[in-house]
C-alpha positions, -999 to 999 in steps of 0.1 A, spaced: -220 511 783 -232 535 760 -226 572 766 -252 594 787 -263 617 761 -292 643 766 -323 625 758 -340 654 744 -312 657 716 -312 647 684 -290 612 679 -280 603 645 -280 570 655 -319 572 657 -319 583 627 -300 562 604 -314 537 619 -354 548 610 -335 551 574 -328 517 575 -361 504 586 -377 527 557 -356 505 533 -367 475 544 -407 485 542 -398 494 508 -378 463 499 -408 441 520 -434 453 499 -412 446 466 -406 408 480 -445 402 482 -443 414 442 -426 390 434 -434 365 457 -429 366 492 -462 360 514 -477 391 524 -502 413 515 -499 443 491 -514 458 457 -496 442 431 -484 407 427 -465 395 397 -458 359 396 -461 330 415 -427 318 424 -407 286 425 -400 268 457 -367 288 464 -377 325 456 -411 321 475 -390 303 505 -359 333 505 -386 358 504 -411 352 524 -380 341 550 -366 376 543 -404 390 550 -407 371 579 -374 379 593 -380 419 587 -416 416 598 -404 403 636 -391 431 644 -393 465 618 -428 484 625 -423 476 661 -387 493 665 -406 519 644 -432 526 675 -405 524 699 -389 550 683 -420 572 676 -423 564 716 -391 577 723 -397 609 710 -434 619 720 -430 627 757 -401 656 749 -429 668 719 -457 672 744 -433 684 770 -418 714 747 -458 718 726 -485 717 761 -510 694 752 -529 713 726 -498 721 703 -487 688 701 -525 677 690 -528 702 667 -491 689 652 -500 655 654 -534 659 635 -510 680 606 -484 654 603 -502 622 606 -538 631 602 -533 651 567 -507 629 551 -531 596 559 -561 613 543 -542 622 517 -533 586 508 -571 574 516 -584 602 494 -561 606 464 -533 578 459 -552 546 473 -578 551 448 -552 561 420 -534 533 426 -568 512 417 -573 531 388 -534 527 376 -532 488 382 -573 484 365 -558 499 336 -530 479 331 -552 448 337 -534 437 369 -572 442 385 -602 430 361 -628 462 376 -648 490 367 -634 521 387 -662 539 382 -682 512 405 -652 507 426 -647 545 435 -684 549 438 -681 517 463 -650 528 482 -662 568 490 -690 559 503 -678 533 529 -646 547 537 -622 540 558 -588 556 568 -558 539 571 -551 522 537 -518 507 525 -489 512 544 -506 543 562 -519 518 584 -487 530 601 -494 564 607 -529 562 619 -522 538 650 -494 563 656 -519 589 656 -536 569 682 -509 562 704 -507 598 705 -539 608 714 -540 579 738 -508 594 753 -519 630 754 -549 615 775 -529 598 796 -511 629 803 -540 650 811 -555 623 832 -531 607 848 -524 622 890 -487 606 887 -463 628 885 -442 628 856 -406 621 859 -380 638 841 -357 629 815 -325 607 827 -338 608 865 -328 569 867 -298 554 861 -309 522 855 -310 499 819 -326 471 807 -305 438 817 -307 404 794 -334 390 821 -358 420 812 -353 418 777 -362 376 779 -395 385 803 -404 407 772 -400 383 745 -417 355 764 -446 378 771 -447 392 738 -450 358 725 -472 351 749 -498 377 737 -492 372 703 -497 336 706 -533 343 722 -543 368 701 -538 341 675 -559 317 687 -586 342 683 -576 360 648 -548 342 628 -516 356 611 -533 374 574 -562 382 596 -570 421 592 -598 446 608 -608 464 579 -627 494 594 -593 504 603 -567 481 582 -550 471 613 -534 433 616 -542 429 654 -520 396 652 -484 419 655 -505 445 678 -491 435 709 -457 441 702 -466 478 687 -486 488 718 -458 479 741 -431 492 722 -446 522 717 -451 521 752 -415 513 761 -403 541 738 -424 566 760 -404 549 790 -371 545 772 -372 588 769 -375 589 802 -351 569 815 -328 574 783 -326 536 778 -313 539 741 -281 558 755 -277 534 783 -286 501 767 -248 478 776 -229 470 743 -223 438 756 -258 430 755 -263 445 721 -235 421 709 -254 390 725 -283 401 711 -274 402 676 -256 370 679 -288 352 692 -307 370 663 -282 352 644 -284 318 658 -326 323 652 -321 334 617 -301 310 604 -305 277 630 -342 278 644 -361 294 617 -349 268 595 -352 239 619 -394 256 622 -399 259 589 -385 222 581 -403 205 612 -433 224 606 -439 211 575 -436 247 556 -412 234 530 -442 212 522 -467 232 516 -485 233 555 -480 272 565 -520 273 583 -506 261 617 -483 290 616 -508 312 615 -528 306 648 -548 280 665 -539 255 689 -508 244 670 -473 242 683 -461 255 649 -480 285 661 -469 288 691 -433 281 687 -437 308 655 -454 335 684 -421 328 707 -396 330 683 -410 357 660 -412 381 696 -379 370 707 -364 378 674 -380 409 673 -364 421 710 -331 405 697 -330 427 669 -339 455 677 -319 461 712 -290 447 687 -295 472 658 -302 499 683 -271 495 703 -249 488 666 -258 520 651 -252 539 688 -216 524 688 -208 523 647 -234 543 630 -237 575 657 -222 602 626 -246 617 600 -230 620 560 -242 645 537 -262 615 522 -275 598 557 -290 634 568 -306 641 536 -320 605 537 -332 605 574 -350 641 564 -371 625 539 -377 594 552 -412 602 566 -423 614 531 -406 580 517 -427 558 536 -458 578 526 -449 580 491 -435 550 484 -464 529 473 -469 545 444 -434 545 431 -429 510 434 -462 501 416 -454 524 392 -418 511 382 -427 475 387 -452 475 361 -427 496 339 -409 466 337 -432 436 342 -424 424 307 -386 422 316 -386 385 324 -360 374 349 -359 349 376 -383 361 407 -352 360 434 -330 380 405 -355 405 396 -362 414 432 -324 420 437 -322 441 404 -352 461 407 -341 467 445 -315 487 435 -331 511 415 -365 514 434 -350 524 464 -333 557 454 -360 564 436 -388 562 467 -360 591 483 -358 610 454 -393 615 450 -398 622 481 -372 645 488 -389 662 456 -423 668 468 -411 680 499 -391 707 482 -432 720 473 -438 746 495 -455 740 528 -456 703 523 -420 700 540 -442 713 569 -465 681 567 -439 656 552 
């Protein structure tokens, strides 16, 4: 068992983990450049058989389980911010530290980026037309600030909740219980559950543009944000067994490199049929929806419960990058657009490149960001 910490404290653990999942956003949205399936700005070749296969695996893999740890996690700390702001406060800090930095990115780098990738012909548009287009049907949540406006609200939603709701509110650590292996397999089959009925409605890819949200992975955010909430409360993340963290990431194992593999072979994937994957009466789907959710739970009770036990310390180098990690995930668009079209002419094998650029692009999305927040008053917002 894990140690009963205070709930309200800060755990390094929690942390360095959120480091971690900023990394792989940034290294997700490099695979798609160079050619793993996803979404983003800026795509740079089409890839052979293997490069597209390792990345979109890698993609897939991340994509099971990475923005939802990242609402269980935002979960887990808004009940002690509403509890030490009043309602009001914590509004009022919410709307500065999501609402501002999302408008920001709507207002001034989305449309940037448009200009930057028009002029170096990667989109064949007049800006001029396109901004005149764009400001006058705008909607928030572009890019990867998708992220940060559902957060915003799940806040609200949770500050309403708060105000409404005649239950009393319990406090931190007033049950001793934990999550057992049963609970966590009731979750995945119901995530997968949802997930696989969502699908049949609105596919994988699929994307409500008056708000940029996928609603496809929505069930798992809402009830891992959800859970986070609960997990404060009943100080779950200190609690979870290390045993079952162990068996966890062994099963994620056993998914990652056995099942996934066996799907993606079976499915017919390695020949070219990836549309029943995405949704519809298909078993591909289906077995995709179960296995993607059960994944997702596996890694992240896992990761959560191997950084509590291994990764529970903060280095000069961890703190500064948990600091600035907020501001990297806002800012980091633009950096890696920037440096992969500085070196588009550099002509290496897709797999290769993304391994080699990697290493450089990642620093660089902290450094930046650690550099604007040393602006004053944006540390405040970032």
């Amino acid at each position: 068992m894990g140690s009963d910490r205070p709930a309200g404290s800060r755990l390094a653990f929690i942390d360095n983990l959120r480091t971690l999942i900023i990394v792989l956003v940034i290294l997700v949205h490099l695979s798609i450049t160079y050619g793993g399936e996803g979404g983003w700005y800026y795509k740079e070749v089409k890839p052979d058989l293997v490069s597209g296969l390792i990345l979109t695996f890698h993609n897939a893999t991340c994509q099971s389980f990475f923005m939802g740890c990242m609402f269980l996690l935002s979960g887990y700390f808004t009940p002690a911010s509403f509890d030490r702001k009043g309602p009001w406060k914590f509004l009022v800090d919410r709307l500065v530290r999501l609402g501002i930095p999302m408008l920001f990115y709507d207002l001034a780098i989305h449309p940037f980026l448009i200009y930057w990738l028009a002029r170096h012909d990667v989109y064949h548009l007049s800006f001029r037309s396109w901004a005149a287009s764009y400001y006058t049907s705008f909607h928030p949540g572009r890019g990867p600030l998708w992220f940060v406006e559902a957060l915003l609200l799940f806040s609200i939603a949770y500050l309403i909740w708060r105000l409404v709701s005649d239950q009393r509110v319990p406090q931190a650590g007033t049950d001793r219980s934990a999550p057992s292996g049963f609970s966590l397999a009731v979750l995945a089959i119901s995530l997968g559950a949802a997930s696989f009925l969502v699908r049949l409605w609105r596919p994988v890819g699929w994307c409500y543009e008056p708000l940029n949200f996928q609603f496809p992975y929505f069930p798992q955010y809402i009830v891992m944000f959800i859970l986070g909430v609960q997990a404060y409360r009943l100080q779950w993340l200190t609690r979870l067994p290390t045993e079952l963290g162990r068996t966890s990431l062994a099963l994620a194992a056993v998914f990652v490199l056995v099942l996934f593999p066996l799907l993606v072979i079976l499915g017919g994937a390695t020949k070219g049929n990836v549309s029943p994957f995405a949704g519809g009466l298909h078993w591909q789907a289906l077995a995709l929806a179960m296995g993607e959710q059960s994944l997702g739970v596996l890694l992240t009770v896992g990761l959560l419960v191997l950084f509590r036990e291994r990764l529970n310390r903060h280095s000069a180098l961890s703190q500064a990058a948990s600091a600035n990690s907020y501001a990297t995930y806002v800012l980091h668009t633009p950096v890696l657009i920037v440096l992969t079209l500085m070196v588009r002419q550099v002509h290496l094998y897709p797999l290769l490149k993304f391994v080699v650029v990697g290493a450089f692009v990642v620093p660089a999305c902290f450094l930046v960001a650690a550099t604007v927040r040393r602006i004053p008053g944006l540390a405040r917002v970032l």
